[in-house]
N, C-alpha and C positions, 0 to 999 in steps of 0.2 A: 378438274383437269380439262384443259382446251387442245385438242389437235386442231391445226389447220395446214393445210397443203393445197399447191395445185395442181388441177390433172385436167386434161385437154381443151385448157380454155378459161374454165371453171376456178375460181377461189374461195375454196369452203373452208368454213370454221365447223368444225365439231364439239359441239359441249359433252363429252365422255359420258360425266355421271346420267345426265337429264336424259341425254341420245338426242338431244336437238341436232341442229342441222342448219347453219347458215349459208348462203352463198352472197358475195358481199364484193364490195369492187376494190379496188387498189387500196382507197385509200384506208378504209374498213379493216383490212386486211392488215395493212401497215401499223393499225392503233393496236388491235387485238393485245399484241403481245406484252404492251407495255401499262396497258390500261387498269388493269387488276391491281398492282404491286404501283405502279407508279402513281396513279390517280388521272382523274380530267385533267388540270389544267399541267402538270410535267408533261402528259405527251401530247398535248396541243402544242406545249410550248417545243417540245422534241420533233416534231412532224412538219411545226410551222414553215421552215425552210427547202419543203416539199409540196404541201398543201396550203388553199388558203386558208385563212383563220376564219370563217364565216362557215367553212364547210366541214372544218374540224370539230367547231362547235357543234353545228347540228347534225353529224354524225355523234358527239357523243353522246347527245339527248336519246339515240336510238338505241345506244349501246346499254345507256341505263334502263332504259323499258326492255331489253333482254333481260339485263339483272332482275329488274324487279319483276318479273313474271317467270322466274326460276329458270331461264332458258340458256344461262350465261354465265360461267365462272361458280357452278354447284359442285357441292360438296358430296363426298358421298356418302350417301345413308346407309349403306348395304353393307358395311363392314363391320358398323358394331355391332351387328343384327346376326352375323353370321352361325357363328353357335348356336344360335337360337332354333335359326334354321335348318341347321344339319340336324339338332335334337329331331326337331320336328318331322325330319323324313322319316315316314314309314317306310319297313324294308316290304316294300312289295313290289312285285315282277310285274310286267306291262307287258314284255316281249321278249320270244327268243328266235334264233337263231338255228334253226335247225339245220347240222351237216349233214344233209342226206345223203351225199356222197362223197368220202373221202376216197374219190378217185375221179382222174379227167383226161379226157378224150382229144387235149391242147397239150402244148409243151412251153405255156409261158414262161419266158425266159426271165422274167423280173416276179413271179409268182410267189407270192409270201408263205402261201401253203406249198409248196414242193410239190406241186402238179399234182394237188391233192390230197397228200399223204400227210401232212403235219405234224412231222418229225416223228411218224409211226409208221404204220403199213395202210394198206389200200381196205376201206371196206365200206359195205352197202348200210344205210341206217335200217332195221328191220321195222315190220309195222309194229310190233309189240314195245320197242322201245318208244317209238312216236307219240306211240299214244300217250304211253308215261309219261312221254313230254309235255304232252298237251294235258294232263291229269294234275300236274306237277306247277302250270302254270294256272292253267284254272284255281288249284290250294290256295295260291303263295300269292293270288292278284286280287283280296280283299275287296273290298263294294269296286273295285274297279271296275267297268262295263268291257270299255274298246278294248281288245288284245291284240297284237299282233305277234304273227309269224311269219319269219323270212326261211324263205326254201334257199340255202346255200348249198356250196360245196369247196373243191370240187367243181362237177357237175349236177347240176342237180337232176336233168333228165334222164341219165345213168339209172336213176332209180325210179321212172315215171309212174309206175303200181303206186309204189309207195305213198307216193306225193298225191295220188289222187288218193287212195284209201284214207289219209289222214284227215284230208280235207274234208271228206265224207263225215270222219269222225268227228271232227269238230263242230262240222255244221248240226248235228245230233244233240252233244252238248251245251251249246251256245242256246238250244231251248229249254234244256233241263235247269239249266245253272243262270238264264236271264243275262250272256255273257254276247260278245258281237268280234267274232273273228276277223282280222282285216289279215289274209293271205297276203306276202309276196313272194317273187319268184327272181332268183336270180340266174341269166343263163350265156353260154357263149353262142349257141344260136344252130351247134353243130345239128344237134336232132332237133329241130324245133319241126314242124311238119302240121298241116291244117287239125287234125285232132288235138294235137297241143294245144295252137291257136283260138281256136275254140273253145278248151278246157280253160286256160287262161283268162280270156276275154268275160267267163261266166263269174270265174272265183279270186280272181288277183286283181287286187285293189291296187298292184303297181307289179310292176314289171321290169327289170333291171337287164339291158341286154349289151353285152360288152365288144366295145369295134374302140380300136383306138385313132383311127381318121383313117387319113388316105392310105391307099393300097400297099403302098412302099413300107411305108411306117406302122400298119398295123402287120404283113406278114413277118417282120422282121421280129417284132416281139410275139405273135401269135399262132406260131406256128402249131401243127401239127407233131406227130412225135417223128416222122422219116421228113422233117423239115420242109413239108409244102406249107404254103399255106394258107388261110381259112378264109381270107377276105372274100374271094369270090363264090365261095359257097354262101357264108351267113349274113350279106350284104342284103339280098333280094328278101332274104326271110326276114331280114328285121323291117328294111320298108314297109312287107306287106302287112308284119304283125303293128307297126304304130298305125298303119292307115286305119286299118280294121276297129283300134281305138283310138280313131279320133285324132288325135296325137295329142291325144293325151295319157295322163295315168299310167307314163311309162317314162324311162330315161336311157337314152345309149349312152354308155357310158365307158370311158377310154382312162389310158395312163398315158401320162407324156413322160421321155425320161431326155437322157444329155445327150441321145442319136435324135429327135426333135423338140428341141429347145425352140425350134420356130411352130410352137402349135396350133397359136391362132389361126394357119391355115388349116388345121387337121380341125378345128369347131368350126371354120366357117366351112370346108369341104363336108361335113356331116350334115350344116344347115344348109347348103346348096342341096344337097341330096333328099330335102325334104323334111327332116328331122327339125320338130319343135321344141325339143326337148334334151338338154344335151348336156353332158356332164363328163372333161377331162382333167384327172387329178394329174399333180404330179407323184413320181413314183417315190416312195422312201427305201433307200439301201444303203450301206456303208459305202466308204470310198473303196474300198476292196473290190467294189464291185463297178465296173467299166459303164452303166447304163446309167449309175446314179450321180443326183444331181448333186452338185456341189456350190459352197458358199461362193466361190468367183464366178458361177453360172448366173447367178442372181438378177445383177444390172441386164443380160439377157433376156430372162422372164421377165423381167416387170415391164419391158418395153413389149415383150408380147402381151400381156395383160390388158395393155396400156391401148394395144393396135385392136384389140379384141373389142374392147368398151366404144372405143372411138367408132368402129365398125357396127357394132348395137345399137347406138344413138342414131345413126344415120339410118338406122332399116328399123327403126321401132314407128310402130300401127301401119306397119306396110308389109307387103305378102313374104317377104322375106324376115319378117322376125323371128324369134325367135326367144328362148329361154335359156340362160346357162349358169346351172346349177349354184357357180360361188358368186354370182352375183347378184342373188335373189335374197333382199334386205327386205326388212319388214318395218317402217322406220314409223310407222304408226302404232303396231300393236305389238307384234313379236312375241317371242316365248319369254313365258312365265318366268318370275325372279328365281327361281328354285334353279330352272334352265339355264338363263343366264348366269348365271354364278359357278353351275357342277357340268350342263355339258349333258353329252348322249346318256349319262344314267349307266353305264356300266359295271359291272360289277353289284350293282344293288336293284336298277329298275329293269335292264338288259340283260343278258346272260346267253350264253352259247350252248352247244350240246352236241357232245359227239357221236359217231354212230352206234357206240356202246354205252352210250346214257350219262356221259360224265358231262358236271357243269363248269362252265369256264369265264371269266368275266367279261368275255365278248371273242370274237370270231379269229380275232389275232394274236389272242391267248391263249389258243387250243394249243395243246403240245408243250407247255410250261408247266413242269407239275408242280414248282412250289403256286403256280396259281389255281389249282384243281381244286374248286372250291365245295363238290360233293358230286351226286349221282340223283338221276332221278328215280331211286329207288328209296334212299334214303333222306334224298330232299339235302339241304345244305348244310355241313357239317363246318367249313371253314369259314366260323364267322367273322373269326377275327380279317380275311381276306374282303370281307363287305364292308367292315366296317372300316377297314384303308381303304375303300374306293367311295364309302360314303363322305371320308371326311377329305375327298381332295376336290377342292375346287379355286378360284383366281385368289382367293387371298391365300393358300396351304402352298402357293407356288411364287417364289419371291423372281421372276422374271414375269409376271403378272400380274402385278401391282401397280406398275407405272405404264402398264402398257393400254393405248387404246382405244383397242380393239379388243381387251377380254369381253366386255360386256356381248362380245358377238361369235368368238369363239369358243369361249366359257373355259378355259385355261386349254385347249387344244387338246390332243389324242393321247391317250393314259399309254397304249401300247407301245406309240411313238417315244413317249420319255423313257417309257423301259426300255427300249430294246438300244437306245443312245444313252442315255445315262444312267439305265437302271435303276430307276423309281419313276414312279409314278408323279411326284410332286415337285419333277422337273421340267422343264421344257426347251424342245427340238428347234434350238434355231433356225435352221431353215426353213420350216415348216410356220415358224413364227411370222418371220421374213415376207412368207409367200403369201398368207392369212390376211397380213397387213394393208400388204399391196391391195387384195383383190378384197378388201372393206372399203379401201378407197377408192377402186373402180367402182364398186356397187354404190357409194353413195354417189357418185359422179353422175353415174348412170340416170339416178334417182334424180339430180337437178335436172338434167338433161329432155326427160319428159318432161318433167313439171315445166319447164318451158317450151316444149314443143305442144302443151296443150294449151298452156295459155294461150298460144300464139292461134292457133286454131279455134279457141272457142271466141275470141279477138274479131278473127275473119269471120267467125259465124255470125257476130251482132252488125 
């Protein structure tokens, strides 16, 4: 499978299966499509009344040294294989999700937990259940070493005892059991305060602090509960807390919904403000809901997408760079075939947990009790519920198959297809839509250096 498209200049060919990567000029470009199925000399002879025939030729000499070095019109190996592969996963847990607080101190208006509550009532995660967490995840994570834990909620500093008690715990275990806890912490920034800071900076191997950009636009989804809101409070505190590391090892991380469809300025107003590290999703809701994006919004985001990439090529290795989150491609090494193919691991490597110990196939399934998959007391009872998330991956999803950009979204968001089409082994067009797009800023991106260093190591000789 070959996508090719152009975006700000650039005309790339994508070899799907391989993940090659060309960038190629007009005429390159022009052969592509008919080269495979038509042969050399039909689209020489098809082109000839556009290009010359001398340059068609020895463009096609380059086209077959793609073929012959696997880089061009590959097959894909990865499907007959697939069975094989899903046998082969062990169910073991890597990381959870701990709701330390099913309750928050914001009134976000597009909030997929109910300002905490997930379709239950408000409560604090106790340390006794934590630990069970952590007891439960240590069992069930096999010669695995790395673990991680993500401090959610809610809020998570609602429960700051806790969150430091646990941690304590962990770090105890991880010498008995030869195991290596990677803490994260996700926060809206309300109590954050230099003790925090500190505490973080020692044990959170990442840090997730949520600002959806400029002032206008985040009070209006972020308010407080008597409708002020929060920008001007936890603005200064997130600055201080990414300066502190570095700017690194951390993400502000925003929603954009159909009140700013113009967000590229809400990520460039975040990296003006110092912020290396930046990550604005869009929002998911039904059309019932006034904030959510909709399929005629589309041709809108993509051209912000679009303004956002164009805007990153121009300030890449210069003091105003910067990082943002879906555009960050790996196009040499990337995750693992198992990855590529199934995605975050939910349900089988992931798993959520409420403040009364029940398990859930990730954080946007809390509160769905046909997916209550056990408790950490009894460990996981609903296997038959692992074993449907074990076997959904881009081939178990037939809008997946031709599409290509699976290899990089790994058939997209399990919760997303439930909660739109209710299964798991569907997928969210718009969500598809948007994925798409910003693959093909990120590889754009990706030509875009690669020629801004040549260019400079060029002026270096």
């Amino acid at each position: 499978m070959v996508h090719q498209y152009k975006n700000n200049g650039y005309n790339i060919v994508l070899d799907v299966n391989s993940g090659s990567v060309h960038v190629v000029d007009e005429m390159v470009y022009d052969m592509i499509p008919y080269y495979k199925e038509k042969g050399r000399e039909a689209t020489i002879q098809r082109l000839s009344n556009k290009y010359p025939v001398e340059a068609l030729e020895e463009a096609s000499e380059d086209i077959e040294e793609l073929i012959e070095a696997g880089k061009l019109y590959t097959e894909d190996i990865y499907e007959k294989y697939i069975e094989e592969i899903v046998e082969a996963k062990q169910p073991v847990v890597k990381a959870l999700c701990l709701h330390i607080a099913h309750d928050c101190n914001l009134a976000c208006r597009y909030c997929f937990a109910e300002e905490g509550e997930y379709h239950g009532c408000r409560a604090l995660m106790s340390y006794e259940v934590g630990k069970k967490a952590l007891d439960f995840l240590i069992a069930n994570s096999g010669s695995r070493r790395n673990l991680e834990v993500d401090f959610f909620g809610g809020e998570p500093l609602l429960n700051w005892q806790v969150v430091k008690d646990l941690v304590a715990y962990g770090r105890e275990q991880e010498k008995i059991y030869n195991k290596n806890f990677r803490f994260t912490l996700t926060t809206n920034g309300v109590l954050l305060n230099d003790e925090v800071e500190a505490f973080v900076n020692k044990e959170m191997s990442n840090v997730v602090l949520s600002i959806d950009g400029r002032k206008e636009v985040h009070d209006q989804m972020r308010p407080f509960r008597n409708g002020a809101g929060s920008y001007d409070l936890v603005l200064p505190k997130f600055q201080k807390l990414a300066n502190s590391r570095g700017q690194e090892r951390y993400y502000v991380r925003g929603t954009f919904t159909r009140y700013n469809k113009d967000f590229s300025k809400d990520v460039l107003h975040l990296a003006d403000l110092g912020f290396k590290q930046i990550s604005i999703e869009p929002v998911v809701g039904t059309e019932e809901e006034a904030y959510a994006l909709r399929e005629e919004d589309l041709s809108e985001v993509f051209l912000e997408y679009d303004k956002l990439a164009a805007e990153m090529a121009k300030r890449y290795r210069t003091d105003k760079d910067f990082n943002f989150f879906h555009f960050m491609l790996d196009l040499t090494g990337g995750p693992c075939v198992a990855k590529r193919l199934s995605g975050c691991g939910s349900g089988t490597e992931y798993l959520a947990v409420t403040p009364w110990g029940d398990l859930y196939p990730c954080h946007q399934f809390v509160g769905e009790e046909s997916y209550r998959m056990g408790n950490v007391d009894e460990g996981i009872i609903r296997t038959d519920v692992r074993e449907k998330f074990k076997n959904c991956n881009v081939y178990s999803k037939k809008a997946c198959r031709d599409c290509f950009a699976k290899f990089y979204c790994s058939g997209g968001c399990a919760a997303n297809s439930h909660k739109f089409h209710g299964s798991i082994h569907e997928a969210y067009k718009v969500s598809c839509e948007l994925e798409r797009k910003r693959v093909e800023c990120a590889i754009m991106l990706k030509a875009a250096a690669a020629e801004k260093d040549e260019v400079e190591s060029d002026e270096e000789k």
